[in-house]
Structures are given as C-alpha cells and as structure tokens.
N, C-alpha and C positions, 0 to 999 in steps of 0.2 A: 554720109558725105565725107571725102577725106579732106583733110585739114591745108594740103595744099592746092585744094579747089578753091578757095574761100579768098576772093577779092575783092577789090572795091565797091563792085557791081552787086557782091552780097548785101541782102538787107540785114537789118538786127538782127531780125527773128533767128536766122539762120546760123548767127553769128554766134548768139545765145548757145543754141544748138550742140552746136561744136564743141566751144566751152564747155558744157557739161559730160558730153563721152568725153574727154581728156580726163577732163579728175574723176573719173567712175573708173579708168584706165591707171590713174596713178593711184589713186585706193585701192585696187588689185594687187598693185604690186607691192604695195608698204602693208594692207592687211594679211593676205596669203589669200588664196582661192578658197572659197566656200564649199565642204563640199558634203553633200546630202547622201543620206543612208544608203549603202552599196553602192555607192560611186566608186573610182578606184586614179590615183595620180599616174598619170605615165610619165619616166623623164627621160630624154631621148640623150640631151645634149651631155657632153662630159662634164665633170666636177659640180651636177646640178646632183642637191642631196636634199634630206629631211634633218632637221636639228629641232631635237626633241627638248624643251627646259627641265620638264617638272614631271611627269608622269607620263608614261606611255603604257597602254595596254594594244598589245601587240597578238592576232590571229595567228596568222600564217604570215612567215616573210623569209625572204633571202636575203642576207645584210652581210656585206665585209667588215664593217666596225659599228658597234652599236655602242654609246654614249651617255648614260641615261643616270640619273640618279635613284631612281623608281622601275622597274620596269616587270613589268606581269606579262608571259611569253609563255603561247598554250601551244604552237606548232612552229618550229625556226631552224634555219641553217646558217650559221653566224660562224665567221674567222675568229673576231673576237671580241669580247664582252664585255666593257667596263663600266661597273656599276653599283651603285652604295647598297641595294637592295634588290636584292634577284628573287621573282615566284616563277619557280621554269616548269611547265608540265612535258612537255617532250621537245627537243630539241637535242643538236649535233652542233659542238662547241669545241672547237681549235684551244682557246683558251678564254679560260673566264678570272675576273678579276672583281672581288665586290667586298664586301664587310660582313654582310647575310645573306647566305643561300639558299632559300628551300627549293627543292627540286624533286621531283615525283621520275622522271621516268629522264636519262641523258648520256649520252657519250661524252666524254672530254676529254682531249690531250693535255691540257695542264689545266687546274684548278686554284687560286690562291685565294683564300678566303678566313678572315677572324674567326665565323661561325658560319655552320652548315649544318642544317637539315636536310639526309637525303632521307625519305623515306619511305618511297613503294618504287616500284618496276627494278631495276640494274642501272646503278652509274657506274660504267667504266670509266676509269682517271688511271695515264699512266702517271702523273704527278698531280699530287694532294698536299697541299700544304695551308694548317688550320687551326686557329685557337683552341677552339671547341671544333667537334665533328660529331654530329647524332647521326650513326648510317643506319638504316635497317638492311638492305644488299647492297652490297658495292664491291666491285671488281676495280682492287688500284693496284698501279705499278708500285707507287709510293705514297706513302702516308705519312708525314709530319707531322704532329699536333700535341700540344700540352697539354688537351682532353680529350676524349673521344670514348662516345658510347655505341657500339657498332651491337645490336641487340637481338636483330632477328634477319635469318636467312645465311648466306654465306659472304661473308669479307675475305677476298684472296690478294694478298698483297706481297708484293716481291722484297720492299721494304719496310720494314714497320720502325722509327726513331721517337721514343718516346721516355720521360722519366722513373717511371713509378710502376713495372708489372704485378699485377694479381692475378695469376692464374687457373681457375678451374674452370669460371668464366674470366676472361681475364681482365685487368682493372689496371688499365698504364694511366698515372696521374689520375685519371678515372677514365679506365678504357674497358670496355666489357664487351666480351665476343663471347657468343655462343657457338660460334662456330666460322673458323677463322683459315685459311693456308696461308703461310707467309714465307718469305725465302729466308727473310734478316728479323731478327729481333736486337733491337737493340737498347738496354735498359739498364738504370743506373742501378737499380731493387728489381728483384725480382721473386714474388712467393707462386712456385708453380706447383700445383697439386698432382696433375697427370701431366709427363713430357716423354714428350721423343724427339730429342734435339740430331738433329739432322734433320730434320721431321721432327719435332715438339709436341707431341697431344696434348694438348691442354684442354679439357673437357670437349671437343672437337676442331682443335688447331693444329696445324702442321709447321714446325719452324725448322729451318736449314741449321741456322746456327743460334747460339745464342750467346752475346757480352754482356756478360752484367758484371759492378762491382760486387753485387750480393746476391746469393741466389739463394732461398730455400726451395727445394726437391725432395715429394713425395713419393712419386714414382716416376722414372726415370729412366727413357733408352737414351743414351746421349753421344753422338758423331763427334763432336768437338763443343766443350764447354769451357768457356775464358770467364775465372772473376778474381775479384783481389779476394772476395771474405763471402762465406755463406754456409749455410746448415742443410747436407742432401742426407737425406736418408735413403739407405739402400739395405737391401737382403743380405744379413750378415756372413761373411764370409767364413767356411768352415775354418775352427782354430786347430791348429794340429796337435795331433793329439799324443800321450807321450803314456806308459807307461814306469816304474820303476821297481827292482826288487834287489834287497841285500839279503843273501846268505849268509849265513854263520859257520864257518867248521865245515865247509861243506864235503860230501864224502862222494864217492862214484854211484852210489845207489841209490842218490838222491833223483826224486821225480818228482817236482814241486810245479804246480799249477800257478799261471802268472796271470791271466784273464780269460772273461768270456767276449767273445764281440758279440755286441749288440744286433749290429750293423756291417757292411762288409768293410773290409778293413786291408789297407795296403801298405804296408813296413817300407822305409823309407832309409833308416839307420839305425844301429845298435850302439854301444856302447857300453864298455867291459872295464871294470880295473880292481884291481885284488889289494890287499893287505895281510902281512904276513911276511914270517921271517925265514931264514937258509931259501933262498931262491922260491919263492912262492908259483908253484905253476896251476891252472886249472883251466881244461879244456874241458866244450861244452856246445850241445845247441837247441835250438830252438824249434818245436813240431805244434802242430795243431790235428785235433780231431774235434771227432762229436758226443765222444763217450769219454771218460775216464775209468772205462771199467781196466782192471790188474793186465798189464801183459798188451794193453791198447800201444801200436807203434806210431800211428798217425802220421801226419804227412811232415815232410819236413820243409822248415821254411828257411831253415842256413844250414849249411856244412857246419865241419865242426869248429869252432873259436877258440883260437889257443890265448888267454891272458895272460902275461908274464907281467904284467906292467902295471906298477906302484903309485905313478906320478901321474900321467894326461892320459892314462886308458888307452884301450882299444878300440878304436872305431872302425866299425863294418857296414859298408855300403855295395855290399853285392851279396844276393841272396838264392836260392832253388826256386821257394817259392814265395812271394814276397807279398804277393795277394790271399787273402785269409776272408773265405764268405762266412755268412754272418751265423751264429746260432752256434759257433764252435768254441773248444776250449785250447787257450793257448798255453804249453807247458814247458819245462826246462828239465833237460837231463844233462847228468856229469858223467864224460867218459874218462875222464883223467883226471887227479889232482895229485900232487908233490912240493914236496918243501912243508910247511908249512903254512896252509892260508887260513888266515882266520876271519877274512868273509873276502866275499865276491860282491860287487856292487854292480847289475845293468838295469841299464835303460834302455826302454824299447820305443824308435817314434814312429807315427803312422800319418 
C-alpha cells in the first residue's frame, strides 16, 4: 500500500502496516544494502560511489580513485590509488601512492612509495620513487630510493639517484642488481668492479653515465666519467722507453753495440752532445741487424748525425728507418771525428 493511500477510512491495522515498510525503507538507507554471496551493486545515477573505511578486499574491478587504508587487489584497472598498504596481484595503475607495496605482477606510470616489495611477474614504473625498494624484475623509467635491493631477473632503469654504489652486484645505500640497464647513475661513492660507463657493466649492468664524487674502478670502458676523488684502476700504460750510451775517445772504427730489442721497437728521438776541445766534431749513425757477425752493415735507422754541440746537444727527430722488429741488435758506427772529443754522450728514445 502506498503511503499516500492511507486516510481516515484506514483502520489501525493497516496503519500499523505502513509504519513499518517506512522504517524497513529508512534502515536501508542509513544501514547500506545487504548484500549475499555473488550479488553484485549497480550504480546508475552520477556521483553515487563505494566509500570503503577500513579494509577492502577487492576481485576484479574498474575504479577511477580508490581510497583505502588497507586494500588486497587480485585483478584491477584503477587511475589512481591511495593507500597506507597495498597487496596488488595484477593490476594497471596510472599512479599509486601508499607507505607499502607488495605487488606480484603490475604496470604503473608513477609509483610513490616508503617501502616496496615487487617480487614476481614485471612492474613497469616510468617513475619510482622509494624508501626501501625490494624489486626482483622491474622495468622503471626512474628510480629514486635511499635502499633498494633489486636481486633477481632484469631492472632497466633510464634513471637510477641513489647514495652509496657497490658495484659487481651493485649496492647503492643498499642496492643490489644482478643484473641491471640504466641510462643515469647517479651516486655520491661509488666502488664498481666491472664498468662500461656509457654502458657501465657491472656484473650485468649497463650505465650511460656515471656522477660520482668517488669512484673506485676495476675494470673500465668509460664514455664520460665526472667525479671530485676516486681510485680507477686501469691497464698500465706503456712507459717510454729510453736507452743511453757515452763513448770515450771515440775513433772512426769504432762499432759499439747499444741494445737488443726484446720486442718491436719504434725510435721516436735521438740525442747527441760531445765534450772536448779545438772544435770537437763527431759524426755518426745508428743501424740495426740480427747478427753481429765482422763486416754485418745492417739496416740503417738514421743518416748520418753530425754533433758539434757542447751545451744542449743535438736532437734528431727524423729517421730512415725508425721502426726496429724485435730480436735485433742495435749498433753505433763513427764515420767522422775532429778536434778533439773526449766522449760523445746519446740517447736513444723509443
């Protein structure tokens, strides 16, 4: 019976009646709808929503803003997410905002979170931003965080800002990648064992660049490397190598032996300068062979060297033949000497 049926002509009973569906109608609407196992809410009308207090365990759903201080979410398409404690098993999330994350399997275009646990399926995040981070795979744009242990599978990240690099597995503040691609490293310490900075390998990391105030480097390809202070070790670089010999008295028939190369050997400059009195002259040059046997003419590695010169020597930097292979003997012959010279002093560098 509807309620503006009900006149004077109604008896009690009927009145009664009435009375009671009205507040079975207002307890509907002040308790919420009852609703029994696989039911499901339709809501037609605009700005009619679900306001969740305390705990939501969430199936499948479609949400533009979810609110929750709790919420356990096994399949969802959500804008965005704010919430004190996140358990996500699969879902596509615009942006998530919480304090803890665990999450198994999710997309995300921004991520802000104290603590995160991802740890199975691929979270993509073009922006990561995190107290702690435990990833096991995660494809991020960028990565924030004062910890992070990223431990098993691949972490590709275009940014990485962190304090504290250790790299073979690498350890920022405590960040461990086994296996890592990154565009940016960017880190206050940094001890990296294997790098290819352009590309960084670090036990299986790839970095574009690297900033650190300190770096120590074990092995090293490096594109561009910025720090104030740090210890690289690298593959020593050959020192140049220098022979020298003084004669005495020397005469025109002198044929003195000045080295063997080991190795092959490429002359680079001489240097000549005499002592001695009435005008000291002595001209001379330099051959190599593979024998010393009497009467050997061998190749020649300079013309001939005229030293007139007492004070800053003769230096010669043009040669015949200036490359010298290896397993040969290098010698010195006099074709001139005048005045008196009472030695000759060269140096041979390679």
């Amino acid at each position: 019976m509807s309620i503006n049926q009900i006149t004077t002509s109604n008896t009690f009973g009927q009145l009664i009646t009435a009375v009671a569906a009205m507040i079975a109608v207002a307890n509907n609407l002040t308790d919420g709808p009852q609703v029994s196992s696989n039911a499901a809410w339709t809501f037609t009308n605009p700005g009619v929503g679900v306001n969740v207090g305390n705990t939501a365990i969430i199936k499948t759903a479609n949400i533009t803003t979810l609110n929750a201080s709790t919420a356990n979410i096994t399949g969802a398409t959500f804008a965005t997410i704010n919430v004190s404690v996140a358990n996500l098993t699969t879902l596509n999330v615009v942006t998530l905002n919480a304090s803890t994350a665990n999450i198994s399997n999710a997309t995300l275009t921004t991520m802000n979170t104290s603590f995160a646990n991802i740890t199975a399926g691929i979270a993509v995040l073009s922006n990561m931003t995190a107290t702690v981070a435990n990833v096991n795979s995660g494809t991020f744009g960028v990565l924030n965080t004062s910890s992070a242990n990223i431990v098993f599978g691949t972490a590709v990240l275009s940014t990485l800002s962190v304090s504290v690099a250790n790299v073979t597995v690498l350890n920022v503040t405590v960040l461990n990648v086994n296996s890592g691609t990154f565009g940016v490293l960017n880190a206050s310490a940094a001890n990296l064992t294997q790098a290819s900075v352009t590309t960084l390998n670090v036990a299986n990391s790839t970095f574009a660049s690297v900033n650190a105030s300190a770096a120590n480097l074990t092995t090293a390809t490096i594109g561009t490397l910025n720090l104030t202070g740090g210890i690289i070790d690298l593959y020593a670089r050959p020192k140049a190598n220098s022979k020298s010999i003084t004669v005495t008295s020397p005469v025109v028939t002198d044929n003195i032996t000045v080295l063997f190369t080991e190795t092959d050997m490429t002359f680079r400059k001489v240097i000549s300068v005499v002592q001695g009195t009435s005008v000291p002259n002595a001209v001379f040059n330099l051959n190599y062979a593979n024998t010393r046997e009497p009467g050997t003419v061998g190749t020649a590695i300079t013309g001939n060297i005229t030293c007139a010169n007492t004070t800053n020597g003769v230096f010669t930097t043009t040669f015949l033949n200036a490359s010298v292979p290896a397993n040969n003997y290098v010698f010195l012959q006099f074709s001139t000497v005048s005045g008196t010279v009472n030695e000759i002093f060269i140096s041979m560098f390679a």
